[in-house]
C-alpha positions as CSV (number, residue, x, y, z in Angstrom):
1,X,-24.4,-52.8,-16.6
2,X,-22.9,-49.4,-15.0
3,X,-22.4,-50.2,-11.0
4,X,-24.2,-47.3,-8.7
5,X,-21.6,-45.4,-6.3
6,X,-23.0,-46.7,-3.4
7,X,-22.4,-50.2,-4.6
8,X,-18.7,-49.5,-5.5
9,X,-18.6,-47.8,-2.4
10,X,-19.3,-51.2,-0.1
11,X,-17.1,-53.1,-2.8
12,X,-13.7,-50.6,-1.9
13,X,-14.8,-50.9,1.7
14,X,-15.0,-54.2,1.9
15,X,-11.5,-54.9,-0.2
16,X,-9.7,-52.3,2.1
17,X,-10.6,-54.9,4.8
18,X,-9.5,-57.9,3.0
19,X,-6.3,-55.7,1.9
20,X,-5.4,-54.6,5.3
21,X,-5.9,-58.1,6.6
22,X,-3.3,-59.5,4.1
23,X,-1.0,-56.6,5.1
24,X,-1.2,-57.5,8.7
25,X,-0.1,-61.3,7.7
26,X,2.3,-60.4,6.1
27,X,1.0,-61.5,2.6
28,X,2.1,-58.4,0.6
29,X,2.2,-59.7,-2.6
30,X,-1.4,-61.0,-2.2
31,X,-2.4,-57.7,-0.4
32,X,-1.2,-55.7,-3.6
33,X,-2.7,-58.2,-6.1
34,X,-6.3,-57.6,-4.3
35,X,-6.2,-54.2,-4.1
36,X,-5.3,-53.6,-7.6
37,X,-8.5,-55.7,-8.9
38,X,-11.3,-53.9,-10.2
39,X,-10.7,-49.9,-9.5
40,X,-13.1,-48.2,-9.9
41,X,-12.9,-46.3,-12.7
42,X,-16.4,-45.8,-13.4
43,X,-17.3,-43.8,-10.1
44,X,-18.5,-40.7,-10.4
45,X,-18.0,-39.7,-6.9
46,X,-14.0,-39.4,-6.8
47,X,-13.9,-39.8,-3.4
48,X,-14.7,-43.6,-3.8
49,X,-11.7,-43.7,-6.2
50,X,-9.4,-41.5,-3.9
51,X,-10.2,-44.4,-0.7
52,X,-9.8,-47.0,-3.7
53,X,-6.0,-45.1,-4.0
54,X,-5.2,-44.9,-0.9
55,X,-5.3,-48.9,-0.7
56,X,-3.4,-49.5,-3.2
57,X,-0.9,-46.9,-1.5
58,X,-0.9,-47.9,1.6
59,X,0.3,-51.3,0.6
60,X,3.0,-50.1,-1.7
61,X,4.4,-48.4,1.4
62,X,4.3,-51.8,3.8
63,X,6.6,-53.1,1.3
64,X,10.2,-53.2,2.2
65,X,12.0,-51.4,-0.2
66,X,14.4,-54.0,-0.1
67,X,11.6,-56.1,-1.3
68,X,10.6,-53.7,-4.3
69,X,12.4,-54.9,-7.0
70,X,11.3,-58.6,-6.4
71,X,7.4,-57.2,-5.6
72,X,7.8,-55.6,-9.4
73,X,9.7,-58.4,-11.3
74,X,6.9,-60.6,-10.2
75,X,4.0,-58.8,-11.7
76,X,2.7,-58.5,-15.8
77,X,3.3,-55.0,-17.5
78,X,-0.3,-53.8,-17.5
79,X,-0.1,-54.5,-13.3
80,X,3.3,-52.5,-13.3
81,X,1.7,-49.9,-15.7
82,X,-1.6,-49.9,-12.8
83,X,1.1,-49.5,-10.3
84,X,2.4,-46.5,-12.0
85,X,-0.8,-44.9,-11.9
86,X,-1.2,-44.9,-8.4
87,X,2.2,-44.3,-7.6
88,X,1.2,-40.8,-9.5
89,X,-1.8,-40.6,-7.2
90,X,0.0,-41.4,-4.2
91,X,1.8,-38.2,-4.8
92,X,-1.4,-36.0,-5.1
93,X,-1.6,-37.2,-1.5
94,X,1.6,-36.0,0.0
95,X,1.9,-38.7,2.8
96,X,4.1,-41.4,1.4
97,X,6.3,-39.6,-1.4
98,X,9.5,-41.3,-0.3
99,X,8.8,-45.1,-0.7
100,X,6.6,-44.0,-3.7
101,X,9.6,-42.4,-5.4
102,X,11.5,-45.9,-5.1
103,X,8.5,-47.5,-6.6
104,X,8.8,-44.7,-9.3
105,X,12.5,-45.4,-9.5
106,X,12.1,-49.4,-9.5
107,X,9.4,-49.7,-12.0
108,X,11.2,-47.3,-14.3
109,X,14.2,-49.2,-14.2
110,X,11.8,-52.7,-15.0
111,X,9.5,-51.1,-17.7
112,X,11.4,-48.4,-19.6
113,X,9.6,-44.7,-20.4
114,X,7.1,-47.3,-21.7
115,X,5.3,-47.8,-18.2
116,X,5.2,-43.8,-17.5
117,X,3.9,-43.0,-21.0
118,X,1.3,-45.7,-20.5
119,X,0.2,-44.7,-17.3
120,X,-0.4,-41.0,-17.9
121,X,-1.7,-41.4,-21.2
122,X,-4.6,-43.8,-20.3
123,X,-7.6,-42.6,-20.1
124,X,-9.1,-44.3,-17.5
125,X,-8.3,-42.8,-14.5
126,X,-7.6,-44.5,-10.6
């Protein structure tokens, strides 16, 4: 069963809350867990997957980057892979390039060419 946009919409809206309210404790890991469940690939207005994005971005750059590494080592290859993915989105964005190239660097480093192949060849897109 296909999910309208309006519906997706609420559900981004509602997990940017819960994301920011993580962030604010402190609970990054948990933050970046939550906000990488479910994108929204199936919108068809990309402006719900852009605010889905800039999430997922805006946690990646509340993380220390002394704190990178251990934030990557943590997580499975298809999270790191999702990571990637919005990492690349991130830079269509402009505001946040300089933490998101450390994330670039550090899950390079982690996953090989493996997790940049992966992440631009999939065809579902954040």
């Amino acid at each position: 069963m296909e999910i309208s946009d309006s519906d997706l919409r609420f559900i981004i809206n509602k997990r940017a809350e819960e994301v920011q309210k993580l962030v604010s404790q402190g609970k990054l890991k948990e933050a970046l867990l939550e906000s990488l469940r479910s994108p929204p690939v199936g919108a068809k207005d990309q402006s719900i997957k852009d605010d889905n994005s800039k999430t997922v971005v805006n946690v990646l750059a509340a993380v220390k980057e002394t704190d990178i590494e251990k934030t990557i080592s943590d997580l499975s290859s298809d999270q790191q892979d999702n990571i990637m993915k919005f990492v690349y989105k991130g830079f269509e964005f402009g505001d946040q390039s300089t933490i998101l190239l450390k994330w670039h660097e550090v899950l390079l480093k982690n996953g090989g060419l493996g997790v940049i192949i992966r992440s631009l060849s999939d065809r579902k897109t954040t």
